[in-house]
Backbone as CSV, one residue per row, in Angstrom:
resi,resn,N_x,N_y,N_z,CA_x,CA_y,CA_z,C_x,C_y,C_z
1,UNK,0.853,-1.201,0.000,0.000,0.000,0.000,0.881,1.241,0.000
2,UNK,0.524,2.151,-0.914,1.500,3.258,-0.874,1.240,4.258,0.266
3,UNK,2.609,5.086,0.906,2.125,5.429,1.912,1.209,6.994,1.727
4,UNK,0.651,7.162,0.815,-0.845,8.057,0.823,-1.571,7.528,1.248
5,UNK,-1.870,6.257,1.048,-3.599,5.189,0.917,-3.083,5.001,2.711
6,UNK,-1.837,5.168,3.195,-1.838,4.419,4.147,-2.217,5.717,5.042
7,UNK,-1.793,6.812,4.919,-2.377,8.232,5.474,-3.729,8.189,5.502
8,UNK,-4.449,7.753,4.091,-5.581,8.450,4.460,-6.411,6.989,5.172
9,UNK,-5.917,5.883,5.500,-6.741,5.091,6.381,-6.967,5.073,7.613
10,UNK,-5.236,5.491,8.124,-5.259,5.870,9.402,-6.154,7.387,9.642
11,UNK,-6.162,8.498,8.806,-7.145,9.583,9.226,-8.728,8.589,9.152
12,UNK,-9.168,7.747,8.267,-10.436,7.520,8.461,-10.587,6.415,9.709
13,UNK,-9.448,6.154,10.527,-9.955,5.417,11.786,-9.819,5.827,12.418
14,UNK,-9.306,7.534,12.860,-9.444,8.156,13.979,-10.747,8.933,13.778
15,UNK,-10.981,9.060,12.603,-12.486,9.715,12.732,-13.219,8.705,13.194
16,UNK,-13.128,7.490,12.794,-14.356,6.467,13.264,-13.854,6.563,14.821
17,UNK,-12.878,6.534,15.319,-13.120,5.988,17.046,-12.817,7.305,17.537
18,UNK,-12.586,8.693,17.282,-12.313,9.718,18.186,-13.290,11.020,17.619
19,UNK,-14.144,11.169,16.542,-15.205,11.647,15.773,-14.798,12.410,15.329
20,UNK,-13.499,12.932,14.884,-12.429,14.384,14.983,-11.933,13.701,13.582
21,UNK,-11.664,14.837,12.858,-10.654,14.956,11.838,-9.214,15.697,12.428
22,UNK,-8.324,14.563,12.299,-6.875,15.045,12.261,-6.423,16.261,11.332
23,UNK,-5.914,17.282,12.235,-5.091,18.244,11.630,-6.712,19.395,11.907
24,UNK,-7.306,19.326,12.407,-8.162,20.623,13.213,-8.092,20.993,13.965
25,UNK,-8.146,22.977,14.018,-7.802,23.319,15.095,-8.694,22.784,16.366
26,UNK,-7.966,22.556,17.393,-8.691,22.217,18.672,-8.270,23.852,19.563
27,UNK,-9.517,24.026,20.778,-9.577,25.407,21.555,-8.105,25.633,22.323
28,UNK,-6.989,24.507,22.062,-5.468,25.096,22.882,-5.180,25.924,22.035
29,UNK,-4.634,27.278,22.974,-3.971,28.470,22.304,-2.810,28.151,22.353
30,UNK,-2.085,28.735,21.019,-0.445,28.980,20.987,-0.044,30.047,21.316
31,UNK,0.496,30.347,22.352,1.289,31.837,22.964,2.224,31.859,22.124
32,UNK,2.257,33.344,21.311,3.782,33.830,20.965,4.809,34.001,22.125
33,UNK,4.587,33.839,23.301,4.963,34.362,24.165,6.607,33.283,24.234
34,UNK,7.463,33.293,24.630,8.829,32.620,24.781,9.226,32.564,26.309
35,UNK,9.737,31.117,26.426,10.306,31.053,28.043,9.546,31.853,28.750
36,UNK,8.312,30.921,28.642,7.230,31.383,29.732,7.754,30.103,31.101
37,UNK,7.082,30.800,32.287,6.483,29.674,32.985,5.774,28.346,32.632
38,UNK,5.894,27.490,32.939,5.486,25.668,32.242,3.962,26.037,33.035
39,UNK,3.503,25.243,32.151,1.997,25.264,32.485,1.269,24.737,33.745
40,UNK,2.281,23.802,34.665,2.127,23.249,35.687,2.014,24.319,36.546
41,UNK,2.758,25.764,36.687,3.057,26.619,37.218,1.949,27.245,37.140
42,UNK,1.797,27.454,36.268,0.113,28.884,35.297,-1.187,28.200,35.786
43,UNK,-1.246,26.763,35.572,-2.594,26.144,36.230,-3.090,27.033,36.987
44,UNK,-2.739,27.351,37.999,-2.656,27.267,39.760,-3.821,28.687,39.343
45,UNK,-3.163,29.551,38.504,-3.806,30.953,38.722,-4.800,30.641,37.496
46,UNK,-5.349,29.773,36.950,-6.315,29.628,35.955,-7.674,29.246,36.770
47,UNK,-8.916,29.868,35.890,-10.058,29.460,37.172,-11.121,29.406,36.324
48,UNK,-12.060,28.326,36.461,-12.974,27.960,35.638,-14.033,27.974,36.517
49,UNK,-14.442,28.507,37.696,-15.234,29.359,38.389,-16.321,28.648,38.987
50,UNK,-15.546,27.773,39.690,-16.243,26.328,40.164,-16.702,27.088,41.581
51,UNK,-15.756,27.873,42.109,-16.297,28.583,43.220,-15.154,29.939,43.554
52,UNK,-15.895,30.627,44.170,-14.965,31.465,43.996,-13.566,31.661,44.792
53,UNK,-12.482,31.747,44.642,-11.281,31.961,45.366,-10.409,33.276,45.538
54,UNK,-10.912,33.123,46.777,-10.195,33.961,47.430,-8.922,34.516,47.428
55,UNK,-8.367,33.899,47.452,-6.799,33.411,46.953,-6.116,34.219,45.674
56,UNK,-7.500,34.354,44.709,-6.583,34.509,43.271,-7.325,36.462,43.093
57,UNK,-8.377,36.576,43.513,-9.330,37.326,43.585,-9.704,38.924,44.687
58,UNK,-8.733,39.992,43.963,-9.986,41.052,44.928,-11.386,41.515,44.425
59,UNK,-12.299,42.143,44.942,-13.493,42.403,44.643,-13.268,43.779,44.295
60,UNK,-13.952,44.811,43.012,-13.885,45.911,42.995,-14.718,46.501,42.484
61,UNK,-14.966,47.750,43.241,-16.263,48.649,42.620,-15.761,50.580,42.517
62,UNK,-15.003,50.297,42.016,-14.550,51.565,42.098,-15.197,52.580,41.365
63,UNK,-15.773,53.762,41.624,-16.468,54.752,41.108,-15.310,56.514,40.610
64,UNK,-15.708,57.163,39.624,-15.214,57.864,39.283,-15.271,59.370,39.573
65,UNK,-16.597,59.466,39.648,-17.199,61.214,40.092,-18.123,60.948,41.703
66,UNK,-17.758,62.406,42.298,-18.602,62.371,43.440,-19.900,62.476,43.331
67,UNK,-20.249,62.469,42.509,-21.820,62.143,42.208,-22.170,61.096,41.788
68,UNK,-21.424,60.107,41.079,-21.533,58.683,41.079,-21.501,57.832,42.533
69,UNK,-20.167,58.624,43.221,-20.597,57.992,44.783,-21.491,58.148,45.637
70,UNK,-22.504,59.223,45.095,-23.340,59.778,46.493,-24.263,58.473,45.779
71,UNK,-24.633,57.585,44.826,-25.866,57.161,44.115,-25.146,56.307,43.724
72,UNK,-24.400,54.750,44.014,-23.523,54.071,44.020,-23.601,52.385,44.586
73,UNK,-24.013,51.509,44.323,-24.156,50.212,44.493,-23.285,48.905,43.916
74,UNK,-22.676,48.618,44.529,-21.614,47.078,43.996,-22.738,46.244,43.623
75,UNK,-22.206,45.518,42.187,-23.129,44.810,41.501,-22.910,43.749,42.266
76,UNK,-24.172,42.639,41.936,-24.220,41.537,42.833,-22.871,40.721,41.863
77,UNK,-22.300,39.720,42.357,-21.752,38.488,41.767,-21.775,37.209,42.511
78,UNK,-21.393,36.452,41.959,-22.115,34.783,42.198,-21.558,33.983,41.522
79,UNK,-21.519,32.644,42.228,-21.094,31.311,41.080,-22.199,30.864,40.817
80,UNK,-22.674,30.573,39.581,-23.715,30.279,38.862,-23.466,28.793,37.698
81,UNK,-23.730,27.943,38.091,-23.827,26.697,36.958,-22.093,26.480,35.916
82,UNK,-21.357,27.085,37.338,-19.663,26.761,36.918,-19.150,28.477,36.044
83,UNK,-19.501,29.619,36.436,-19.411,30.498,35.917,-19.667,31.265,37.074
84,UNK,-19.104,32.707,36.693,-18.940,33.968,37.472,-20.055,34.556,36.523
85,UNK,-21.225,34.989,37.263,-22.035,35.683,36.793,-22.150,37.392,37.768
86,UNK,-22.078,38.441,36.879,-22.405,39.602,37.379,-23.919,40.785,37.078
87,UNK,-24.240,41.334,38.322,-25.134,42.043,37.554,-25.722,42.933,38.231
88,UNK,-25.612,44.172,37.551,-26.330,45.650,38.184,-26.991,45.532,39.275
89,UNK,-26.894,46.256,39.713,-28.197,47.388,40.559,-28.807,48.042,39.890
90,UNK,-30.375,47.875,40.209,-31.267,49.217,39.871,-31.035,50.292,40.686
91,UNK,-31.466,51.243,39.772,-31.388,52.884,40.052,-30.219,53.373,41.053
92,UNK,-29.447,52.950,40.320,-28.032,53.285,40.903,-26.800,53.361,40.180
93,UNK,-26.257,53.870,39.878,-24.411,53.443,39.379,-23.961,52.572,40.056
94,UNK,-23.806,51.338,39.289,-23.487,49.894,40.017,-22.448,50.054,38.894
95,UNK,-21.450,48.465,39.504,-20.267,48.178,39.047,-19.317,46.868,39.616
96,UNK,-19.205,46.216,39.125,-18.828,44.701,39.735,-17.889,44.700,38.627
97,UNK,-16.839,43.567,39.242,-15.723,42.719,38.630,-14.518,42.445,39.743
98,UNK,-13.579,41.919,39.204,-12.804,41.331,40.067,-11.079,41.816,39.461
99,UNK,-10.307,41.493,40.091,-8.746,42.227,40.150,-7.835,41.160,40.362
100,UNK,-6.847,40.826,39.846,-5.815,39.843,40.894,-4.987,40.354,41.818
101,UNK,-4.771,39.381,42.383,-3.885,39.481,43.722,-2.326,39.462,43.501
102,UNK,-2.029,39.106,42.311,-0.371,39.257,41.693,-0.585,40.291,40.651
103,UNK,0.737,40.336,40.660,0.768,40.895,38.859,1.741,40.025,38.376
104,UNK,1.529,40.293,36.474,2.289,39.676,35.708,3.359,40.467,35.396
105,UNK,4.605,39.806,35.251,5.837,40.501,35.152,6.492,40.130,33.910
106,UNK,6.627,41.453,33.250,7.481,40.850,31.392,6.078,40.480,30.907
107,UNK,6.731,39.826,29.840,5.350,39.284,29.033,4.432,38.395,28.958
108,UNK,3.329,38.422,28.422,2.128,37.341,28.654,0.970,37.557,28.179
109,UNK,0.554,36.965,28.293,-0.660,36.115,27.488,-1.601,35.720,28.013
110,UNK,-2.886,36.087,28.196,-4.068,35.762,29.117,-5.149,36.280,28.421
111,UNK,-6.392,35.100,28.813,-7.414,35.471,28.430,-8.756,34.623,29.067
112,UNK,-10.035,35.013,28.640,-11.269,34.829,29.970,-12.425,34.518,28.569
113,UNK,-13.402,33.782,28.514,-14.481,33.934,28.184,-15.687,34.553,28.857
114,UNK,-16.572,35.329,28.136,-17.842,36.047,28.235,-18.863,36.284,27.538
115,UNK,-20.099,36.590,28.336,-20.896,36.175,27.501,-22.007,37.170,28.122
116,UNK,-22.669,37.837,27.317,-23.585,39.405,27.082,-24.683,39.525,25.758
117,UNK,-25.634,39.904,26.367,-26.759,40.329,25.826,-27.188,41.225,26.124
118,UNK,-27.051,42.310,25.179,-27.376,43.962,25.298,-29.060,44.080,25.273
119,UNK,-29.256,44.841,26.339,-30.696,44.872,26.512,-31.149,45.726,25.091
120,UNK,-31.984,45.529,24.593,-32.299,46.486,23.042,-33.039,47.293,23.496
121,UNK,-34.199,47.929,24.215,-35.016,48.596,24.284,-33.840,50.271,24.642
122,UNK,-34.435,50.805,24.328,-34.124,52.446,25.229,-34.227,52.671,26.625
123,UNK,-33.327,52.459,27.353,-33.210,52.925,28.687,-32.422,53.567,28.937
124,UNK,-32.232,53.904,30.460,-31.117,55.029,30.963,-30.537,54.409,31.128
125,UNK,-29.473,53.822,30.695,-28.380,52.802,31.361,-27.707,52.664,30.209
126,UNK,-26.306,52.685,30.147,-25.116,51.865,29.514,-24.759,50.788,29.708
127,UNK,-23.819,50.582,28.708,-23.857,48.822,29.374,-22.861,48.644,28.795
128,UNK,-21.645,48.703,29.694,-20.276,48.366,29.361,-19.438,47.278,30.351
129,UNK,-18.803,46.312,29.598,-18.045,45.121,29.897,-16.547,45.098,29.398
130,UNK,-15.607,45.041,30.024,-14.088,45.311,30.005,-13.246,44.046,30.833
131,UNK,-12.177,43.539,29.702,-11.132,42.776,30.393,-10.276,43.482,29.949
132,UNK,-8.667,43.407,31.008,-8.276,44.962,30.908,-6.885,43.766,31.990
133,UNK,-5.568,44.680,31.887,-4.417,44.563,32.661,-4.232,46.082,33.014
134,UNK,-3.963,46.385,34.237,-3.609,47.564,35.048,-2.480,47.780,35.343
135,UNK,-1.371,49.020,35.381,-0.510,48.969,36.240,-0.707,49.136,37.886
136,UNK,-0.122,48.355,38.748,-0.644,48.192,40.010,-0.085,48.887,40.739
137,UNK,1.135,49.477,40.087,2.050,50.994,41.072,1.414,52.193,41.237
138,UNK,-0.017,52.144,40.495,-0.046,53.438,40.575,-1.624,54.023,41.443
139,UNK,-2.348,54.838,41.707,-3.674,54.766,42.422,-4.446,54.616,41.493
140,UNK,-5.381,54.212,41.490,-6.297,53.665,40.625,-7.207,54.567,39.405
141,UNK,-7.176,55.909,40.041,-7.490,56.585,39.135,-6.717,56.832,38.331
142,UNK,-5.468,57.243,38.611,-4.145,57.435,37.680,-3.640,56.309,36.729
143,UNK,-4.148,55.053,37.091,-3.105,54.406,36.021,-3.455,53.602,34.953
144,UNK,-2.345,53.171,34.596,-2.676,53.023,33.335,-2.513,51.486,32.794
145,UNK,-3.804,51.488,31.689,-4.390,50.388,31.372,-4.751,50.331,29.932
146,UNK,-4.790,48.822,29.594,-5.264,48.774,27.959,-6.573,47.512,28.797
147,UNK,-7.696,47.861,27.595,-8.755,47.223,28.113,-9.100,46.440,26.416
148,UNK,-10.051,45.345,26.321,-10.996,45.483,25.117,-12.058,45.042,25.850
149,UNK,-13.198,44.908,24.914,-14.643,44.672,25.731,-15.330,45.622,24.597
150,UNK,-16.902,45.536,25.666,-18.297,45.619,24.801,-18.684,46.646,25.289
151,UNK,-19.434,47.738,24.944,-20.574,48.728,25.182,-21.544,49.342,24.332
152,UNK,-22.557,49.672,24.797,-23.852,50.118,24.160,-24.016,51.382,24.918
153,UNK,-24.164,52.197,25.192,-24.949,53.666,25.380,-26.243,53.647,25.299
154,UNK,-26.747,54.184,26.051,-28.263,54.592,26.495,-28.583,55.073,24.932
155,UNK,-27.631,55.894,24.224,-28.120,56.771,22.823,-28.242,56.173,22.160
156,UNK,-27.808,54.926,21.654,-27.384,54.204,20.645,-28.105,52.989,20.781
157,UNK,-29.031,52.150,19.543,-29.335,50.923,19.586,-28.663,50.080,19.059
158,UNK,-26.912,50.380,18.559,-26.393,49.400,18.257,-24.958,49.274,19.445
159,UNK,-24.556,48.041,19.538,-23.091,47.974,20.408,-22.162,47.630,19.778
160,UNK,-20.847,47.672,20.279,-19.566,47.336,19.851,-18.995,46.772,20.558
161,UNK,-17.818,45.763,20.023,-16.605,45.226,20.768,-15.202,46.290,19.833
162,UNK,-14.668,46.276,20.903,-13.565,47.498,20.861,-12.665,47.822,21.830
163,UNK,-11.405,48.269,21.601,-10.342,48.064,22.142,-9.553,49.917,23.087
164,UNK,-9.113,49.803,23.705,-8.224,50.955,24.154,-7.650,50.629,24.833
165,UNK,-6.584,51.697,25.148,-5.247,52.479,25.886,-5.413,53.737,26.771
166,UNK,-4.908,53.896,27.936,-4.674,54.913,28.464,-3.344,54.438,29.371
167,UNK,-2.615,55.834,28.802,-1.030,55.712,29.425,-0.911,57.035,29.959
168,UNK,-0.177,57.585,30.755,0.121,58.712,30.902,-1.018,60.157,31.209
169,UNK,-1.997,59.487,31.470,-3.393,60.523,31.518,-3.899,60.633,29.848
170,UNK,-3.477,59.548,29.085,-3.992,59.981,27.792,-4.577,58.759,26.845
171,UNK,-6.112,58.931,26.620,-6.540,57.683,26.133,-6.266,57.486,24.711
172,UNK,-6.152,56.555,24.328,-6.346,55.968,22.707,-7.104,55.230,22.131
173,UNK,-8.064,55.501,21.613,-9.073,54.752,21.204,-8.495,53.786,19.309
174,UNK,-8.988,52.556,19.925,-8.898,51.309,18.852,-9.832,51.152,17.764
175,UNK,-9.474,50.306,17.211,-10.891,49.894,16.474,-11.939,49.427,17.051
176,UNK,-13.069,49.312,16.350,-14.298,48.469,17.339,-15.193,47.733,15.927
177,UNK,-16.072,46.884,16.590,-16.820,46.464,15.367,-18.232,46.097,15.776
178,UNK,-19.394,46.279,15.365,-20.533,46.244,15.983,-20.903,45.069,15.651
179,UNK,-22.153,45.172,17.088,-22.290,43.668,17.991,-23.217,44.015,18.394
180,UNK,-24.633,43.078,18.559,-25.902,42.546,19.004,-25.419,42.608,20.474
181,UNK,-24.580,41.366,20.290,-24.233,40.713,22.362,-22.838,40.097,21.614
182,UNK,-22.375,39.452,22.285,-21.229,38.371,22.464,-21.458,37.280,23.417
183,UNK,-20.735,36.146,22.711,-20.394,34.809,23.197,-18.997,34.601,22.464
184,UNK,-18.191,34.261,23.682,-17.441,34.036,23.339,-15.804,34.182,24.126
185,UNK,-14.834,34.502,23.311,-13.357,34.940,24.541,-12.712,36.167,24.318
186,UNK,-12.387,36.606,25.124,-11.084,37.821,25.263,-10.023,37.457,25.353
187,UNK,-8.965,38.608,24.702,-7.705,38.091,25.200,-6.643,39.275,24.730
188,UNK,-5.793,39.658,25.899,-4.907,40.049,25.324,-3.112,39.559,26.260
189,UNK,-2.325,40.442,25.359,-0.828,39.798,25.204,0.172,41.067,25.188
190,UNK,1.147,40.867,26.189,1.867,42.085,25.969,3.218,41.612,25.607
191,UNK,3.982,41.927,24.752,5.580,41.551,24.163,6.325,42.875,24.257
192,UNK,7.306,42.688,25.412,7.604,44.016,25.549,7.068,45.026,26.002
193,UNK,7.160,46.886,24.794,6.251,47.513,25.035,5.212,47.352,24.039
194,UNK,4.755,46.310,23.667,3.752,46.665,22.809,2.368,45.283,23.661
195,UNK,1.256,45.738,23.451,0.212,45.061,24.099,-0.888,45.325,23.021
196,UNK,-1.579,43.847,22.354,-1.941,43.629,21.398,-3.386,42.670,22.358
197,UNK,-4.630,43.475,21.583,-5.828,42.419,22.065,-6.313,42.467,21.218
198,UNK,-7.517,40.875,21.171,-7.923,39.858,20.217,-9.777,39.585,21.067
199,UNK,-9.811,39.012,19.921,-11.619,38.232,20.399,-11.743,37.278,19.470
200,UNK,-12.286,36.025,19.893,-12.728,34.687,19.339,-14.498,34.929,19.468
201,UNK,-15.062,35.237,18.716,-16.375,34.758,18.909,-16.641,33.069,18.682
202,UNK,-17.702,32.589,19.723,-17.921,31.152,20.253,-18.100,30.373,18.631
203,UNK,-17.333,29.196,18.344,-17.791,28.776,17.293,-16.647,28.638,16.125
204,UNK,-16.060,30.166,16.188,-15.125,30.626,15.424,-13.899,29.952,16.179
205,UNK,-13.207,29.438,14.827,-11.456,28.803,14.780,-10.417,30.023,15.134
206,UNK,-10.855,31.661,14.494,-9.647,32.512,14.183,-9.893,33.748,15.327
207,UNK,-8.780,34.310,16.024,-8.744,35.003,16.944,-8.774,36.179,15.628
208,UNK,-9.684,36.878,15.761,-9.447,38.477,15.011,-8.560,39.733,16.489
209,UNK,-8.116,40.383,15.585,-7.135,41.138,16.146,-7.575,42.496,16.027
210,UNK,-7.999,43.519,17.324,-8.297,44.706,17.394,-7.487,45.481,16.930
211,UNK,-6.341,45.817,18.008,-5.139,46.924,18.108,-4.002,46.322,18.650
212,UNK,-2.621,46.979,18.767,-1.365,46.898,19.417,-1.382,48.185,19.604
213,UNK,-1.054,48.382,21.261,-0.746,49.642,21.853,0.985,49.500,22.269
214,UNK,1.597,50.435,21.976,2.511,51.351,22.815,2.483,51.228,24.242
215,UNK,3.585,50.705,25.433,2.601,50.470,26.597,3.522,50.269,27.606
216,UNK,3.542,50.393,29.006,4.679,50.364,29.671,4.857,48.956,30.133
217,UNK,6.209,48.724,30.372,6.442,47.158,30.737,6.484,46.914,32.478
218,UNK,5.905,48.059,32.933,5.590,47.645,34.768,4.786,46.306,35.010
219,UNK,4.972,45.887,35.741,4.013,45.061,36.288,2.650,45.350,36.338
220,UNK,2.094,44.251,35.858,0.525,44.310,35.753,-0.514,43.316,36.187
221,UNK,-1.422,43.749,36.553,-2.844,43.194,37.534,-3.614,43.045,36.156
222,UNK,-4.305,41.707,36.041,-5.569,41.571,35.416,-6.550,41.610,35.331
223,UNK,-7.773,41.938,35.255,-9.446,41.992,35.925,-10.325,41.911,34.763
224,UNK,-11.427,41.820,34.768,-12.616,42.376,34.120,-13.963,42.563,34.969
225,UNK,-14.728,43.627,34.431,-15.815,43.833,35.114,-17.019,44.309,34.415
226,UNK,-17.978,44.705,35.102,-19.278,45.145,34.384,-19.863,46.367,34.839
227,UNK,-20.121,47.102,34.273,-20.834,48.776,34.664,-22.111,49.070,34.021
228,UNK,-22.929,49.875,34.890,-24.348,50.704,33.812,-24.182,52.241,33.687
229,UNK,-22.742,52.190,33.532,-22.727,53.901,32.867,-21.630,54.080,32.560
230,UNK,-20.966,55.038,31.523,-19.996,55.849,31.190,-19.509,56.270,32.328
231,UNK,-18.319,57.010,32.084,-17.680,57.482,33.476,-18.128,59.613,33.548
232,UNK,-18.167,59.859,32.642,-18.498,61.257,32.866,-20.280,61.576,33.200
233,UNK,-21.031,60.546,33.301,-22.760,60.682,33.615,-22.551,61.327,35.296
234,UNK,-23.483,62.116,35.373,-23.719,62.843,36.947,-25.058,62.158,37.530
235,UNK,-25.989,61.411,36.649,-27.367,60.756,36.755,-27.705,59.375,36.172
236,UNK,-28.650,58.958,36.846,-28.526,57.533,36.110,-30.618,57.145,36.898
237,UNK,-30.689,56.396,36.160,-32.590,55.972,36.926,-32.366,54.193,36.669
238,UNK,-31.625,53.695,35.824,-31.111,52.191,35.704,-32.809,51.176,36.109
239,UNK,-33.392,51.427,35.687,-34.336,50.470,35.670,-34.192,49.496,35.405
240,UNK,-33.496,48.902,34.632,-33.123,47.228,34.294,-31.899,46.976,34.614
241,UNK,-31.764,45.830,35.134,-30.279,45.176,35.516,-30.028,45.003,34.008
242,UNK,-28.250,44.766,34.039,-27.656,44.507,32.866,-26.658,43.598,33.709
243,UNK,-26.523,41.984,32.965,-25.875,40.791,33.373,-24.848,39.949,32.238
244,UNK,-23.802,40.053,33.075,-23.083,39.179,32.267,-21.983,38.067,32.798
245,UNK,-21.554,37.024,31.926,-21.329,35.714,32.706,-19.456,35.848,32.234
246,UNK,-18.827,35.486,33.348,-17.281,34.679,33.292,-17.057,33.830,33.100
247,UNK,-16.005,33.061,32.955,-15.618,31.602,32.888,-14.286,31.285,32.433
248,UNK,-13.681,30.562,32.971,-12.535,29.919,32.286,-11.033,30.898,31.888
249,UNK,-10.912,31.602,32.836,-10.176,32.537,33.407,-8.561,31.603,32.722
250,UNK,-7.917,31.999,31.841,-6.466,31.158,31.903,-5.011,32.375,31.291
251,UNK,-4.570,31.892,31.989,-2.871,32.397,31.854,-2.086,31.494,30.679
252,UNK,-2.238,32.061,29.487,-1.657,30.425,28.680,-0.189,31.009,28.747
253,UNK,0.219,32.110,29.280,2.034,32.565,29.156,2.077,33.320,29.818
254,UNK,3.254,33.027,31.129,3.917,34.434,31.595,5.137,34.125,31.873
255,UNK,6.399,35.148,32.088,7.481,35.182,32.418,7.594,35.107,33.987
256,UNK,6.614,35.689,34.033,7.053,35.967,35.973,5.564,36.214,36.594
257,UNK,5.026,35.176,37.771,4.083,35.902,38.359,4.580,36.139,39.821
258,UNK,4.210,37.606,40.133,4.478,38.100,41.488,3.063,38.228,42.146
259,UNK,3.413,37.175,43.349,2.842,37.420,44.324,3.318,38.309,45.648
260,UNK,2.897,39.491,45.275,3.092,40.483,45.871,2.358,41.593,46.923
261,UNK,2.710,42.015,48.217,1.510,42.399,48.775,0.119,42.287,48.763
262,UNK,0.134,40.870,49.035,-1.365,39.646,48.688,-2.297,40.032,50.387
């Protein structure tokens, strides 16, 4: 038997006993990332949100204007059916998500699945969702971060997934591309100074690629969270909760994780 006929028999008996065609992509990511930490190491801080841990996890609700704080509620969160589910407060500036307890040092590679359904009707409420790395040296209002994620505006009946930067007190806005809701993953990667984020919608083989920012190589904290407003609103009436789900939290590359003032 020549060895073609003999290729293609062995592909038709792994389809019969494993239901898979050989040579398809399967959901493991390849990090560009180099002389990372071994994956035995990265496990540890990966979380598929079986319950929540303490350990890997701060809670944050941080608000922007003093009028957002006088009218101000932490969104509820919960483990829900193996997932981190979050979600508003009515008639309030609410805001939920979570922070780590290390930062990543040098370069890496991380990313979270999520999953959102933009309320369609006209209400007072925004509805913005962000996974994002922080620098952790600095106070929270001051520093600086590249985020991607989803938002809709109270003005607008359509949403976007879309990307930014803020370094130095100065934002940069990415591309974006409009969106109903999302299912699906986030992810971004920093090499050096440059920090590059991506999105897999659920289903889809190919990570599409937003932006690469310009970006400092400090140490960085990871999070994502959920909000019902822009940051410059003085008012809000939020009649409908706005909810969205986590999961599967993974580190596929880092050089260095510091556990640091934990």
């Amino acid at each position: 038997m020549r060895s073609k006929d003999v290729r293609i028999v062995i592909c038709l008996i792994l389809i019969a006993i494993l239901g898979v065609i050989p040579g398809c992509a399967t959901h493991k990511t390849t990090s560009p990332i180099k002389n990372s930490l071994p994956q035995n190491e990265l496990s540890y801080y990966s979380d598929t949100f079986d319950t929540f841990r303490e350990d890997l996890w701060d809670k944050g609700g941080y608000v922007h204007l003093e009028a957002q704080m006088k009218n101000f509620k932490s969104a509820d969160m919960r483990i829900e059916k193996g997932k981190l589910v979050v979600q508003t407060k009515t008639g309030n500036f609410s805001k939920g998500g979570l922070g780590s307890k290390y930062t990543l040092r040098g370069n890496f590679d991380v990313q979270v699945d999520c999953h959102i359904d933009f309320l369609k009707r006209s209400i007072d409420t925004d509805q913005l969702l962000h996974f994002l790395i922080a620098d952790r040296s600095k106070e929270v209002k001051d520093t600086d971060i590249v985020l991607i994620g989803m938002a809709k505006s109270r003005e607008r009946l359509q949403g976007f997934i879309y990307s930014g930067c803020k370094i130095h007190g100065v934002y940069q806005k990415g591309r974006f591309q409009k969106i109903d809701s999302f299912h699906g993953m986030l992810r971004i990667v920093r090499i050096g100074n440059e920090v590059s984020t991506f999105y897999k919608e659920m289903g889809k083989e190919k990570w599409e690629k937003l932006n690469t920012f310009a970006f400092t190589e400090n140490n960085m904290l990871v999070g994502f969270r959920l909000q019902n407003y822009f940051y410059k609103r003085t008012s809000i009436q939020a009649k409908d909760s706005i909810i969205a789900e986590f999961d599967n939290f993974k580190i596929n590359a880092a050089r260095e994780i510091v556990e640091e003032e934990i």
